[in-house]
C-alpha positions as CSV (number, residue, x, y, z in Angstrom):
1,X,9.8,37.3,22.1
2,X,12.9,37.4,19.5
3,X,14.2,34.4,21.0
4,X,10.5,32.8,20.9
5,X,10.7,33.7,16.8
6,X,14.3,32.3,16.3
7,X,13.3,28.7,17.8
8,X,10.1,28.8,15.7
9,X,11.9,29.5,12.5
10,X,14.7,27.1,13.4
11,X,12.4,24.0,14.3
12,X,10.3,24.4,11.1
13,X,12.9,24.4,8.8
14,X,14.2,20.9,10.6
15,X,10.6,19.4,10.6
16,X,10.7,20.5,6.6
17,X,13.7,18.7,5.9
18,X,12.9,15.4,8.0
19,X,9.6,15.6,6.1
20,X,11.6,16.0,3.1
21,X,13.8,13.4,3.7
22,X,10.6,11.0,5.0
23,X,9.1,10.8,1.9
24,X,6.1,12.8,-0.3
25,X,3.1,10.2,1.0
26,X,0.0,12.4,1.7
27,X,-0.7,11.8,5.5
28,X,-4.2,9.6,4.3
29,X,-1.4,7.4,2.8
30,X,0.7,6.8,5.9
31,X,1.1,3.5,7.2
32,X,0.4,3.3,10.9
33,X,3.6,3.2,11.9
34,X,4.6,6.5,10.1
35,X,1.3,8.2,10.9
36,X,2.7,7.6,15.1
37,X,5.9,9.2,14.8
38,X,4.6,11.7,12.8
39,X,2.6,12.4,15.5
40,X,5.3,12.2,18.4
41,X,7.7,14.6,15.7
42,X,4.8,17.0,15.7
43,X,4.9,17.5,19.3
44,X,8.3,17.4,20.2
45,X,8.6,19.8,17.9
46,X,6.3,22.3,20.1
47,X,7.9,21.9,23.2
48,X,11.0,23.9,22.6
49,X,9.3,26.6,20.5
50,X,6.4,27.3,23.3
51,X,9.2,26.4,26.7
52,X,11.8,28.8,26.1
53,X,13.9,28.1,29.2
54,X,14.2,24.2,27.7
55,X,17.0,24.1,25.5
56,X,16.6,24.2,21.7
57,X,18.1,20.8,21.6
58,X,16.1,18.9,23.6
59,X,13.6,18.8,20.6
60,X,15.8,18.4,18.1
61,X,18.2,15.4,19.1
62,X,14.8,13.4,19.6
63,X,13.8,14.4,16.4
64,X,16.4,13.7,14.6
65,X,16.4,10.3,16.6
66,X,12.5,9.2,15.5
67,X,13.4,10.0,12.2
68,X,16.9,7.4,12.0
69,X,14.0,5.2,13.7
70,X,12.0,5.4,11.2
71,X,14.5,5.3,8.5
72,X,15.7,2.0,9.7
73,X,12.0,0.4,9.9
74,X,11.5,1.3,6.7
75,X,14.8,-0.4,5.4
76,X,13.7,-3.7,7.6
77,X,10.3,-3.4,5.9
78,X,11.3,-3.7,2.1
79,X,13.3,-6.1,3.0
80,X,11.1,-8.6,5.1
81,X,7.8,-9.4,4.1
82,X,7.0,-10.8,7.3
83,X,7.8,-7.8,9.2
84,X,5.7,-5.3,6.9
85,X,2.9,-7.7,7.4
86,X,3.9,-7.4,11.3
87,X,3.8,-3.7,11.4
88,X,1.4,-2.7,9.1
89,X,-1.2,-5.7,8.5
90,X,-2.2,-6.3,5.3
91,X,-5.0,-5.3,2.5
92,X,-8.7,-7.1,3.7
93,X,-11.1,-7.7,0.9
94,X,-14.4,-6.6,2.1
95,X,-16.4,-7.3,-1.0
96,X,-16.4,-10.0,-3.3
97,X,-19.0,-10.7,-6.5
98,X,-20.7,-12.9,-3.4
99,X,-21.7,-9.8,-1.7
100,X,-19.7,-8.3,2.0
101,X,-18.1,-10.1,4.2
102,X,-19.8,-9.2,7.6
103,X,-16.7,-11.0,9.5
104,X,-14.0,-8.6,8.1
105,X,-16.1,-5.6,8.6
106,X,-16.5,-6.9,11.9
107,X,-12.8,-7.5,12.3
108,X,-11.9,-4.4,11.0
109,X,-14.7,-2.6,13.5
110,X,-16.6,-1.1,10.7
111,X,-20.1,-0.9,10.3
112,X,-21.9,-1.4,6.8
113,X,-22.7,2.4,7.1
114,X,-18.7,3.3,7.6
115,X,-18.4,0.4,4.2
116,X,-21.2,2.6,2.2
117,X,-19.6,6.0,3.2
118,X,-16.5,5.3,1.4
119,X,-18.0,3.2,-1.2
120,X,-19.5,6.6,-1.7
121,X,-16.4,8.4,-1.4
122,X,-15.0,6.2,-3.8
123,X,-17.6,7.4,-6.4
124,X,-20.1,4.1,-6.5
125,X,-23.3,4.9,-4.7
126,X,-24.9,1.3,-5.7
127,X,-23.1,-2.1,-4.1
128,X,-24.2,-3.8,-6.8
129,X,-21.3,-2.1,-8.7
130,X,-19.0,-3.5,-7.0
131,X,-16.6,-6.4,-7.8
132,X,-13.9,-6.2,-4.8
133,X,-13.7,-3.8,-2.3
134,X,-10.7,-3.4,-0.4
135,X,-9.3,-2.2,2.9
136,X,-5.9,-1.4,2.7
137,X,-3.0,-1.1,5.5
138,X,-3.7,2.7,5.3
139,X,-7.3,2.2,6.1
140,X,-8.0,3.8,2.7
141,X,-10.6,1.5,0.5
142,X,-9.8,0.2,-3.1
143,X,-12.8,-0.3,-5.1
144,X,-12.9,-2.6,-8.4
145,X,-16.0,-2.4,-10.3
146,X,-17.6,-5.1,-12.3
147,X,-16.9,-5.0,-15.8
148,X,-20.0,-3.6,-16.8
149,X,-19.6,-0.6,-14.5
150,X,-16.1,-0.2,-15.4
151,X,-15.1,3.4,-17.2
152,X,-15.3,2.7,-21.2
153,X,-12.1,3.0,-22.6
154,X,-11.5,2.7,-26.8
155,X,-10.2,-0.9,-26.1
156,X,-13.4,-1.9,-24.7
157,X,-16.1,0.1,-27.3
158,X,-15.6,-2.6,-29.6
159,X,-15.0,-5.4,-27.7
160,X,-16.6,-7.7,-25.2
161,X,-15.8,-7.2,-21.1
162,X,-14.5,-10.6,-19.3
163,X,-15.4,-11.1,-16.1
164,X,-13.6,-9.0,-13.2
165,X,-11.0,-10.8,-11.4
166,X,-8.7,-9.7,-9.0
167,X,-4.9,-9.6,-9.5
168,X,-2.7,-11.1,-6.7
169,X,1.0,-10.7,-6.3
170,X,2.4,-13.3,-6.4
171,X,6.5,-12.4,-6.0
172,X,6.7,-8.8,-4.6
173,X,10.5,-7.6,-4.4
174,X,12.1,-11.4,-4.5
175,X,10.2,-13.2,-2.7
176,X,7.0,-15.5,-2.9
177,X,3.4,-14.8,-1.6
178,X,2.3,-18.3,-1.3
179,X,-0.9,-17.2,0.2
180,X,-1.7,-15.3,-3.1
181,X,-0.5,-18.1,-5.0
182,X,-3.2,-20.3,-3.9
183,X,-5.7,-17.8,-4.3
184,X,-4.8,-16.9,-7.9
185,X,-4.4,-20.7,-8.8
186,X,-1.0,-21.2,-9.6
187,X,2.1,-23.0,-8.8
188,X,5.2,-21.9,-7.6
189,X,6.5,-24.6,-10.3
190,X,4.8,-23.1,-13.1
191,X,5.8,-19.2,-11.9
192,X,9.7,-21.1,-12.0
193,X,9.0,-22.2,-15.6
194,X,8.0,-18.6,-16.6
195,X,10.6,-17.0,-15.5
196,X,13.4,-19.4,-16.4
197,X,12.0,-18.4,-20.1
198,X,12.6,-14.9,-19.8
199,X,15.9,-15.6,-18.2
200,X,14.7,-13.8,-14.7
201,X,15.8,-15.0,-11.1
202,X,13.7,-14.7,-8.4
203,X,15.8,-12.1,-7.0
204,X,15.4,-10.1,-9.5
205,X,11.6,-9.8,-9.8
206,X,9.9,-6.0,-8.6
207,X,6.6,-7.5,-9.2
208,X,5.1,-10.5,-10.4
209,X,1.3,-10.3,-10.2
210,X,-1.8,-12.9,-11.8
211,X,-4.7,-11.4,-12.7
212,X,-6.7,-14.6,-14.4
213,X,-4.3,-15.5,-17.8
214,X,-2.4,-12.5,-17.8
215,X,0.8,-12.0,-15.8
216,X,2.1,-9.0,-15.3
217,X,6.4,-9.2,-14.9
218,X,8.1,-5.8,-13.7
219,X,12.0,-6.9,-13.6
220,X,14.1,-4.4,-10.6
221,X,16.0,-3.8,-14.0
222,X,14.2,-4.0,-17.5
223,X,10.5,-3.2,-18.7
224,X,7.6,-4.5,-17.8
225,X,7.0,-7.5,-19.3
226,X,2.7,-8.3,-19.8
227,X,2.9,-12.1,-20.8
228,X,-0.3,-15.0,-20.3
229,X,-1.1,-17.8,-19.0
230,X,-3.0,-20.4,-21.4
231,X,-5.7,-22.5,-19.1
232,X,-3.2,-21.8,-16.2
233,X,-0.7,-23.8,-17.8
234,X,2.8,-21.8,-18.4
């Protein structure tokens, strides 16, 4: 029984610290990946606490191995937008101001009453409220109201609401998202131009993201820079 205790009290404080060391993400926010060796962690883990005559480090070499796994996915993934997309998918917009894309949900094997339930979850019980919805490579949904369901803020008491858009990113960690760079209207010529004025490389862009006119620029080093876009000509 003492030696039953001793393993137990060992293997949790490993799982804390290579939960520690994995991140803070809640486990609704794992990416699929993550969320599987999670999993496999989670019962390697029990094996050596319930089968005391297997040795004590027959769960932890494999743990500590699934977790240099995953440590090195992750690297590959910041670095190769490809691969994340590879791994994890990507975000599928659902809803549009046209109204639901039967297709996706289809594609995502959701019904419309799985696309209401977290609409409601979300806190919009009406459709109709809804600019963009969006299923992200968690499986959690993004919801983007139209304007005139948006929350007021003192910007907006005094001053008309434009039209929801969506904002794409267009350069995420150095590199180009041509496929949101046709959808937000822009060339890669004109995003070139921008940031040769602020004296930015490529490289060096965190986030580069249209929404409409405005850009949003988040250097890796620097502030955030919030700069526009005048009839999408830069």
């Amino acid at each position: 029984m003492l030696t039953v205790l001793i393993r137990s009290i060992i293997t949790y404080f490993l799982l804390l610290v290579i939960m520690r060391l994995m991140g803070k993400r809640q486990l609704s926010e794992l990416q699929p990946f993550e969320f599987a060796i999670t999993l496999i962690i989670a019962e390697l883990a029990c094996i050596p606490m319930a089968e005391t005559q297997i040795p004590l480090m027959y769960g932890v070499i494999p743990i500590f191995t699934l977790f240099i796994v995953h440590l090195f996915i992750t690297k590959i993934e910041s670095k190769s937008l490809k691969f994340n997309k590879f791994l994890n998918g990507k975000p599928i917009v659902v809803m549009t101001p046209e109204g639901i894309d039967k297709r996706l949900l289809d594609k995502l094997d959701m019904s419309i009453t799985d696309l209401l339930h977290a609409l409601r979850s979300a806190g919009y019980f009406y459709p109709s409220q809804i600019a963009y919805a969006i299923i992200e490579t968690n499986g959690k949904l993004s919801v983007l109201p139209k304007s005139e369901y948006s929350p007021v803020t003192p910007d907006l008491e005094n001053m008309k609401r434009e039209e929801t858009s969506l904002p794409y990113p267009v350069i995420c960690e150095g590199i180009f998202e041509h496929t949101n760079m046709e959808r937000a209207g822009v060339e890669k010529e004109q995003v070139m131009t921008l940031l040769e004025k602020q004296k930015i490389n490529v490289k060096d862009v965190l986030l580069l993201s249209v929404n409409g006119n405005e850009v949003f620029l988040q250097p890796k080093k620097g502030k955030a820079l919030s700069l526009t876009l005048k009839d999408k000509e830069i």
